[in-house]
C-alpha positions in Angstrom: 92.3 6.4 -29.7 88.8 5.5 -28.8 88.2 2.0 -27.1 86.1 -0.5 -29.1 82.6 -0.9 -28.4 82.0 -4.1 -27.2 78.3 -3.8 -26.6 78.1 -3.8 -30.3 80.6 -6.7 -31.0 78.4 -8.9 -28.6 75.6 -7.7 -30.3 77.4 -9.1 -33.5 78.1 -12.7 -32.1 74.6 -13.1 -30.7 73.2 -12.5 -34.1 75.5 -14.4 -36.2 74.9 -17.5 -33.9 70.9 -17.7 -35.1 70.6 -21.1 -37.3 68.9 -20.5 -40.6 67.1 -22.0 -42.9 69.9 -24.6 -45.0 67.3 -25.2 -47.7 64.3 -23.6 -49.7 61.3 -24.8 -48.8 58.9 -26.0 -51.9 54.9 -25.9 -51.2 53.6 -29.1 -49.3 50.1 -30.6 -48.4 48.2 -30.2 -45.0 47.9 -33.9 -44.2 51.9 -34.3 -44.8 52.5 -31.5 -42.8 50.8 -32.3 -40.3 52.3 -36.0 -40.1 55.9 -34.4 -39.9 55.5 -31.8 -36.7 52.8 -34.6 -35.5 56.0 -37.0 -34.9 58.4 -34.5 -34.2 56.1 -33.8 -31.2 55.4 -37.5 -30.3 51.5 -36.8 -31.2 50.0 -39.7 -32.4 46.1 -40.7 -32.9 45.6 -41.7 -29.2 47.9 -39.4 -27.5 45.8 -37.6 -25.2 46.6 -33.9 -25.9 46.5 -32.3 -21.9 48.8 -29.6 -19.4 50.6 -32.4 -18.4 51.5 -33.7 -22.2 52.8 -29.8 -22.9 54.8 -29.7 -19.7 56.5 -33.2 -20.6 57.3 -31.6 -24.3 58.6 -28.6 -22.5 62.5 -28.7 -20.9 62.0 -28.7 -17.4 64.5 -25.3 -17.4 61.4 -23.7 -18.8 58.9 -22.5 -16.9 55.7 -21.2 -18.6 52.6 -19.2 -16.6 49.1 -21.5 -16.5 47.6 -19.2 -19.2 50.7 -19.9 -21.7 50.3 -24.1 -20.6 46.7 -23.8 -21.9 47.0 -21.9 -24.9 49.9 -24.7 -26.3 47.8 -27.3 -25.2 44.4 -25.7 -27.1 46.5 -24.9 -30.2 48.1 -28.2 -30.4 44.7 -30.1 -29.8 43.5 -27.2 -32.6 45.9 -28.8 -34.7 45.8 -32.4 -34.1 42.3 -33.3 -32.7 39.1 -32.5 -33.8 35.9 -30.1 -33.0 34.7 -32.3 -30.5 38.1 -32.5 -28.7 38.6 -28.8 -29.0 35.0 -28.7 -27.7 35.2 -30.7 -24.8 38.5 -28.8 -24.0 36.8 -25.5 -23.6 33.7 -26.7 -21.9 36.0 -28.2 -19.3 38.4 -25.0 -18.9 34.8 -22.7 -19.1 33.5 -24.9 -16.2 36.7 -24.6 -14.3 37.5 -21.1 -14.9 34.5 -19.4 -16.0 33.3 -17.2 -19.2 35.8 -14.2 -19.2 39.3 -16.7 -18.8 37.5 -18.9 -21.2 37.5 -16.0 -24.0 40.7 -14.7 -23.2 42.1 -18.1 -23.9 40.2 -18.3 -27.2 41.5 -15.2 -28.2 45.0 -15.0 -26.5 47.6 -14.0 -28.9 51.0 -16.1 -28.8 53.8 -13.9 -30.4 56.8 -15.8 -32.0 59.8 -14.5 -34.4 60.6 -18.0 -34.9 61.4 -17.9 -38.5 63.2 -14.8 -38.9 64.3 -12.1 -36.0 62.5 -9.3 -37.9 59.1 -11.2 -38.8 56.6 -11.6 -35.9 53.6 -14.1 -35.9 50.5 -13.2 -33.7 48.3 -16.5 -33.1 45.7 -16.8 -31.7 43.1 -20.2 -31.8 41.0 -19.0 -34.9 44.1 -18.2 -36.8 45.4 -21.2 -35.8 42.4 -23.5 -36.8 42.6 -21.8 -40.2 46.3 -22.3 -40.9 46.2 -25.7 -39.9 42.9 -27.6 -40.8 40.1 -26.9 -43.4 37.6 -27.9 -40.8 34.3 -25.4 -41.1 33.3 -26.8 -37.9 36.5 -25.9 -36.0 35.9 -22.3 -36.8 31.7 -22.5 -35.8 33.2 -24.2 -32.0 35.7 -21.2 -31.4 33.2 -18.5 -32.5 30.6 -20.5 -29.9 33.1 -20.2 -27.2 33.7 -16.2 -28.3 36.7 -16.2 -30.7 36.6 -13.3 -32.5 37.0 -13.0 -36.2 37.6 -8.9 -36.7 40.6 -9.4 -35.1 44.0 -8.2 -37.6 46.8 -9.6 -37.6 50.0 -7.5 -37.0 50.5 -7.6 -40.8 47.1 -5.9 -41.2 46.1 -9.3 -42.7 42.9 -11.2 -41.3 43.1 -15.0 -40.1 41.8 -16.1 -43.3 43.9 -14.0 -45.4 47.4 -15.4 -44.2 48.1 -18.6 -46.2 50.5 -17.3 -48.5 51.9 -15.3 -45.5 52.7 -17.6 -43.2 55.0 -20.8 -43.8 54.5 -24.1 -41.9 56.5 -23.9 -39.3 56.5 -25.1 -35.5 55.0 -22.3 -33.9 56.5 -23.5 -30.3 59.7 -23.8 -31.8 61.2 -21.7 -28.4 59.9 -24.2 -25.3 59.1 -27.3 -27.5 61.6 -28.5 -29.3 62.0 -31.7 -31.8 62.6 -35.2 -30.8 65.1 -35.1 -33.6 68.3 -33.1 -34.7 67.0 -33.4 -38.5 65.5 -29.4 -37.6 66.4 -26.2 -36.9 64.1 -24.9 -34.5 63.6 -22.4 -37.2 62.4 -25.1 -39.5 60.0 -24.4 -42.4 58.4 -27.3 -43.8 57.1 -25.5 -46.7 54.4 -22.9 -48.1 50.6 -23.8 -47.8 48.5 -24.5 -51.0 45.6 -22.6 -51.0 42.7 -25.2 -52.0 43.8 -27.2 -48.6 41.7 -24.7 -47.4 39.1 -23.4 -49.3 36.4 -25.2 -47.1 37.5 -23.0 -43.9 37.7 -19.8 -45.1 34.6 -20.0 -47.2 33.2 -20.5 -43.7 34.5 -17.3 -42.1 33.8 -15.8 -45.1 30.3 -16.8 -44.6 29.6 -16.1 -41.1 31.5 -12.8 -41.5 28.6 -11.6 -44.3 31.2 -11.4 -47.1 29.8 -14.1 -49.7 25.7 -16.1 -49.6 25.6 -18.6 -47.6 24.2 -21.9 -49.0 20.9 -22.9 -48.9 19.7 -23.8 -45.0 22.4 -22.6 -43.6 22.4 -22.2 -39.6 24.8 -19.2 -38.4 26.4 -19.5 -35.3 25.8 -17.4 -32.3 28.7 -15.7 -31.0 29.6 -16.9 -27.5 26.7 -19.2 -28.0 28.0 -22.1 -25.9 29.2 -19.9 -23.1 25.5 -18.4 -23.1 23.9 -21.9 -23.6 26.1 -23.3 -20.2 25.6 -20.3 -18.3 21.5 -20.7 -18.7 21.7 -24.8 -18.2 24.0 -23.9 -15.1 21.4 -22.1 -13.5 18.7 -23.8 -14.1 20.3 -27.0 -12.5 21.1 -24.4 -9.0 17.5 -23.7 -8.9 16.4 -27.8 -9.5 16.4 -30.3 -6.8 18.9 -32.7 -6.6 16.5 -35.3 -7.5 16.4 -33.8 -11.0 20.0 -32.6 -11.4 21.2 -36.0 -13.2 18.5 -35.7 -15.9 19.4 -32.4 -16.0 23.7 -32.9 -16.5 22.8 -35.3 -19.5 20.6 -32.6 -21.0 23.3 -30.4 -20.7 25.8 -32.8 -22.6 23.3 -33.5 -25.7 22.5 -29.4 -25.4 26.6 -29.5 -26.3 27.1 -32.5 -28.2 24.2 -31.4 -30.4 25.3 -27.7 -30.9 28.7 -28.7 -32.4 26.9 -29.1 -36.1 24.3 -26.2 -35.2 
């Protein structure tokens, strides 16, 4: 008589442990949404969305690499802030680390099977900024700073395609957890209604050539901020430093004023 495999029976008790979902979510609005994970994740309007915010939300048995630290904290700040926070992020982290980390964090892809063992979610900041605002603007800052919309998601859906895909759901459901018991970490709020978003994905349906644009309408440059800093940087090596303050401001309207260009 054969001995029993208990590989298999572990295998059995690991899975059977997973917390599912103890009711069936209806569809819900952006705004609510947003409220609920927002105080689940003590986010408020002034909570100042940084590395050392994420690590705090994080349990101290976790330990995350730097690039993981600043992809939570831009997706969160995505999510919760607007352009010109998610501007001023990346202008700080380009000056910091320079144009190639700055587009790998743009378009770093956070995998999750939160929601179900067999269903992965690739993430990156565009997808993110369309899933959870309807902010045109959001999408014209992350294609400045080289987010790329060609790129398909593991479904062979595109960013803008995924509403009906994707639940709401905390997508850091692994290291971040809730300030309450009331969730599963598994937790699905709901299903996204469509016309929450009509606004954004008009826009990347715009830049992407797919419908007209309207009337006097200015398309972004790809990368266009990186390219912008990278000119004004120079230019301020080459200037005495009796200019370079004059210079520094112009830098800042060159940025402040490219968010609605």
């Amino acid at each position: 008589m054969s001995s029993p495999d208990f590989s298999r029976i572990m295998l059995r008790n690991k899975r059977s442990n997973r917390p599912t979902q103890i009711n069936t979510p209806d569809y819900i609005t952006l705004d609510t949404v947003k409220a609920l994970l927002a105080n689940e994740l003590y986010i408020n309007t002034n909570t100042s969305i940084t590395i050392d915010f994420i690590k705090d939300l994080i349990s101290s048995e976790i330990k995350l690499d730097s690039i993981t630290y600043s992809v939570i904290c831009l997706h969160l700040t995505i999510i919760f802030k607007t352009e010109k926070h998610v501007f001023n992020f990346l202008r700080s982290f380009l000056k910091d680390h320079g144009q190639i980390a700055t587009e790998l964090l743009v378009n770093f892809t956070y995998t999750d099977n939160i929601i179900s063992p067999t269903l992965i979610n690739n993430l990156n900041a565009m997808s993110v900024a369309i899933l959870w605002t309807n902010n045109p603007l959001m999408v014209r800052v992350l294609y400045k700073f080289g987010a790329d919309l060609s790129v398909i998601n593991i479904n062979g859906l595109f960013a803008e395609e995924l509403h009906t895909y994707i639940p709401y759901y905390n997508p850091f459901g692994n290291v971040i957890k809730y300030k309450t018991d009331t969730y599963d970490y598994n937790h699905i709020w709901g299903y996204r209604l469509i016309n929450n978003f009509m606004d954004i994905i008009n826009e990347v349906r715009i830049i992407c050539g797919e419908i007209a644009p309207p009337i006097d309408y200015v398309f972004p440059e790809k990368s266009g901020y990186i390219q912008s800093y990278h000119n004004e940087y120079r230019l301020l090596n080459n200037t005495s430093e009796s200019d370079s303050d004059e210079l520094l401001e112009n830098i800042e309207d060159t940025f402040e004023d490219a968010i609605n260009a």
